[in-house]
C-alpha positions as CSV (number, residue, x, y, z in Angstrom):
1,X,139.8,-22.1,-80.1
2,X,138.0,-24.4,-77.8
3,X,138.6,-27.9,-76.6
4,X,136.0,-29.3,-79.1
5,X,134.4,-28.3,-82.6
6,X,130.9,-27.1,-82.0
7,X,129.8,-30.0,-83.8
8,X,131.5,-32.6,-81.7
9,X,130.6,-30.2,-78.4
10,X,126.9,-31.0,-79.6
11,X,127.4,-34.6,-79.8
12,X,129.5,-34.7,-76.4
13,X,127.0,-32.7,-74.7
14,X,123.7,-35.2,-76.0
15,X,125.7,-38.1,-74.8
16,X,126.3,-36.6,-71.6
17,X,123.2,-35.9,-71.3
18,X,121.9,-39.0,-72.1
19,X,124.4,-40.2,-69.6
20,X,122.9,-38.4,-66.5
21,X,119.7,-39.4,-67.3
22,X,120.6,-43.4,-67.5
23,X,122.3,-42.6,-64.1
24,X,119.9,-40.9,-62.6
25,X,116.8,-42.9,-63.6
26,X,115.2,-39.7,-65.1
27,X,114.6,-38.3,-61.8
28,X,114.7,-34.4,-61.0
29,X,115.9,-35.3,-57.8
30,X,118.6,-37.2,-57.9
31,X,122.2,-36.2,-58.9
32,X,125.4,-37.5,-60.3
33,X,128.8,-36.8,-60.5
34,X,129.5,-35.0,-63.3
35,X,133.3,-36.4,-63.9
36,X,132.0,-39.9,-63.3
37,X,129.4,-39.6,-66.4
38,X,131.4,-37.5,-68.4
39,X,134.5,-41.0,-67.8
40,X,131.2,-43.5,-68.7
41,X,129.6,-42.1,-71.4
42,X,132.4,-40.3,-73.3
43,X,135.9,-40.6,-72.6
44,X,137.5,-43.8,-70.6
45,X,140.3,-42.5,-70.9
46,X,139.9,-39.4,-69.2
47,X,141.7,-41.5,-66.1
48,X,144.7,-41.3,-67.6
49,X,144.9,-37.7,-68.2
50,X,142.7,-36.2,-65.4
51,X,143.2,-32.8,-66.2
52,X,141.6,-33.4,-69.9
53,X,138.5,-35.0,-68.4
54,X,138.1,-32.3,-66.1
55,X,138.4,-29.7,-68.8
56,X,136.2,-31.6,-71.0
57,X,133.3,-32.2,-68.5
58,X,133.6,-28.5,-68.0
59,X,133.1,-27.4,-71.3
60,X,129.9,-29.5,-72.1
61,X,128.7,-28.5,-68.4
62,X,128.9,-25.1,-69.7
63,X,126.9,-25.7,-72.8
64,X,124.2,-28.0,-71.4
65,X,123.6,-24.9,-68.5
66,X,123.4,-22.3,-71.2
67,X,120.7,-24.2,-72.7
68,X,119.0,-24.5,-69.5
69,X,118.9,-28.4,-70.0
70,X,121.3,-29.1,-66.2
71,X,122.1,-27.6,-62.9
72,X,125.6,-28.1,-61.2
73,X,126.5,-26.9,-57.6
74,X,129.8,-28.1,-55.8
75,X,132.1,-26.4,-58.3
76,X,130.1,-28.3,-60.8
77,X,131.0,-31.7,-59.8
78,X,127.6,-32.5,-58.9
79,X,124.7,-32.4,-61.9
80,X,120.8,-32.8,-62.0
81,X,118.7,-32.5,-65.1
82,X,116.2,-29.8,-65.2
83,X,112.7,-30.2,-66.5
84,X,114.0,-28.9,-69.6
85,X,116.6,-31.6,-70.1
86,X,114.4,-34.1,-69.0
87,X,111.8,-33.4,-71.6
88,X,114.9,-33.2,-73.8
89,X,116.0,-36.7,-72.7
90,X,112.6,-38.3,-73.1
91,X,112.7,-37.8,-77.0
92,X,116.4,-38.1,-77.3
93,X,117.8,-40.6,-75.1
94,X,117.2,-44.8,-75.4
């Protein structure tokens, strides 16, 4: 079994979403750190027991790429939006 029910993965990965969107302004070009917006958006927490933010961030990372919606390079510390997830954002996020 995963770290999350698919239902809360769903929710967790919108958020985050919605996160690196805030952060980044909407921009295609600009990028975020994925820890940091996973720590802002979802979990504070996740300072106190690194190793659960890390898996966390992961695990959404993993589902947002699979839907084509973010790209991650730098062992998937840094993340951009794609076009995809920025149409995406632009109905979903305030």
């Amino acid at each position: 079994m995963g770290l999350f029910t698919k239902e809360e993965l769903q929710r967790y990965a919108e958020k985050f979403l919605c996160g690196l969107y805030g952060q980044t302004g909407g921009s295609l070009d600009r990028s975020a750190n994925s820890l940091d917006i996973y720590i802002k958006n979802i979990s504070y927490g996740a300072y106190e027991r690194p190793q659960y933010g890390y898996q966390a961030t992961q695990a959404i990372l993993r589902e947002l790429k699979a839907q084509g919606l973010v790209q991650t390079w730098n062992l998937d510390q840094e993340v951009r939006l794609t076009s995809s997830g920025l149409d995406k954002c632009r109905g979903m996020c305030k």
